[in-house]
C-alpha positions in Angstrom: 0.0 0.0 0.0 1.4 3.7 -1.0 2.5 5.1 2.5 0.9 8.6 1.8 -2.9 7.0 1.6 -4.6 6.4 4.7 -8.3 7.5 4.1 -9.6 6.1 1.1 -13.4 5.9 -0.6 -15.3 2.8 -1.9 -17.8 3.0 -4.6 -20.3 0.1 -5.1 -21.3 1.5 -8.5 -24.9 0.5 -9.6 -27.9 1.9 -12.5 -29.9 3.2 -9.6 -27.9 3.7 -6.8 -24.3 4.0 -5.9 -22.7 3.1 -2.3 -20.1 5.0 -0.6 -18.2 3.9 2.5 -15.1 5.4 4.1 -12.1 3.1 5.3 -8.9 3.9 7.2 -5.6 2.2 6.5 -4.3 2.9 10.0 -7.5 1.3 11.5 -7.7 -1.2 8.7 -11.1 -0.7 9.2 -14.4 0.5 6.9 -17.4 2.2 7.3 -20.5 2.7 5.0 -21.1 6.5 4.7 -24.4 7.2 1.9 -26.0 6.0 -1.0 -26.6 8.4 -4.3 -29.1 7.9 -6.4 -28.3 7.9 -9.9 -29.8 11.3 -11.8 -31.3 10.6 -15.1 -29.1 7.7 -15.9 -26.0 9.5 -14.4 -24.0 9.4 -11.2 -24.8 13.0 -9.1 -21.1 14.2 -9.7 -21.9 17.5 -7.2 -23.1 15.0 -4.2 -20.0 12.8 -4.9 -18.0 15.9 -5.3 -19.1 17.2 -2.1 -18.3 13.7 -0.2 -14.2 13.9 -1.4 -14.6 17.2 -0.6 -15.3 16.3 3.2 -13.3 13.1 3.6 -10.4 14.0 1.7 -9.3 10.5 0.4 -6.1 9.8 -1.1 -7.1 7.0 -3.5 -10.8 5.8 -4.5 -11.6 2.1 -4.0 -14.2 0.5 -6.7 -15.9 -2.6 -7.0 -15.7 -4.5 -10.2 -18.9 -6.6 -11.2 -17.8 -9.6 -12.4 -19.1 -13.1 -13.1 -17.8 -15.3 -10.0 -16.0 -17.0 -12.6 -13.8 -13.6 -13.1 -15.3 -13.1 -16.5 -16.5 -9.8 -17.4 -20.3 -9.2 -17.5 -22.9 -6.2 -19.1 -21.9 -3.8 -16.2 -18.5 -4.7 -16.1 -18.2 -2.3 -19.3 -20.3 0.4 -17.5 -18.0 0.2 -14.3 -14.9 0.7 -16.4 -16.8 4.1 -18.4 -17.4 4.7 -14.8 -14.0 4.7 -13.6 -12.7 6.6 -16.6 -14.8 9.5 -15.7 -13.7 9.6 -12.0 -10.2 9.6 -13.3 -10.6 12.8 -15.0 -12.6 14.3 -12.4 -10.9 13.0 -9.4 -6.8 13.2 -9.6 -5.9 10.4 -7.1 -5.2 6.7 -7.5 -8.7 4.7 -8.5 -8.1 1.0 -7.4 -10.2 -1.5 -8.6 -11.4 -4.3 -6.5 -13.8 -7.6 -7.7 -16.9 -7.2 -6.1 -18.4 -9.9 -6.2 -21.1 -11.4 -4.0 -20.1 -7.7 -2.2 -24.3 -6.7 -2.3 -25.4 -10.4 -0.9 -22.7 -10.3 1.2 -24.1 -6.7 2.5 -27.4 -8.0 2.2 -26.9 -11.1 4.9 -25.2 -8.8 7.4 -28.1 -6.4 7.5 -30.3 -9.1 7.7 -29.3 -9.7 10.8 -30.0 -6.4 12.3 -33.1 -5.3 9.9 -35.8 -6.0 7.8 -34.6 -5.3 4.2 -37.5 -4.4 1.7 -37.9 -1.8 -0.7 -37.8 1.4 1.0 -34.2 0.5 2.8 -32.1 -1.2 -0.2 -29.8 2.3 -0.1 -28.9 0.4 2.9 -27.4 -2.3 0.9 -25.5 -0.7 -1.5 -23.7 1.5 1.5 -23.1 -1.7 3.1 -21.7 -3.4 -0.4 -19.3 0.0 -0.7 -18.3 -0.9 2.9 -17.3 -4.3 1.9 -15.3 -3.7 -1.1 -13.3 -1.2 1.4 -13.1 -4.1 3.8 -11.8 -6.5 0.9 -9.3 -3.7 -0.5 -7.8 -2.9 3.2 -7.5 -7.0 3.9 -5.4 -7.5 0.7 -2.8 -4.6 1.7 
């Protein structure tokens, strides 16, 4: 891991909603922060602008759908277009991490504490952004 990183942001990209969660490399440790909603097909740059703004990450952490045989799939595509974009908005490191099974994985931990339906799956995809964090501090 670059020494000069130790707050990072994961992004659990998805058509409707995208998850954000913070994670610490000192701690080792990650933390689901918000959900966007997606704007007419589009990320909502300004609201993800205004999160690095506040938590001033060194490096942006993004999960990769892929099948769980590590062959690319429909959003696969979309996440890279994705990622591209970030790049030139955002001039800091963009890792990418494979996410999969990161929403059902989400999805069994809240579970537990909640009742998941349709008016809490923002809940999920905060949670999933979470997890990718977890998965990217673990492998450093």
């Amino acid at each position: 891991m670059p020494n000069n990183i130790t707050t990072v942001l994961g992004i659990d990209y998805g058509l409707k909603r995208i998850g954000i969660a913070t994670g610490q490399t000192i701690t080792g440790s990650a933390s689901p922060i918000t959900t966007l909603n997606q704007i007419n097909g589009s990320p909502d740059w300004n609201a993800l602008e205004q999160i690095i703004a506040q938590w001033k990450p060194q490096a942006l952490i993004v999960g990769m759908p892929y099948y769980l045989d590590g062959k690319e799939n429909d959003m696969t595509k979309i996440v890279e277009a994705f990622c591209l974009e970030l790049e030139q908005r955002f001039p800091m490191p963009i890792f990418k991490i494979n996410e999969a099974l990161s929403s059902y994985e989400a999805e069994e931990i809240l579970k537990k504490n909640t009742k998941i339906g349709k008016h809490n799956k923002h809940e999920i995809d905060k949670m999933a952004a979470a997890i990718i964090v977890q998965n990217w501090l673990d492998q450093q």
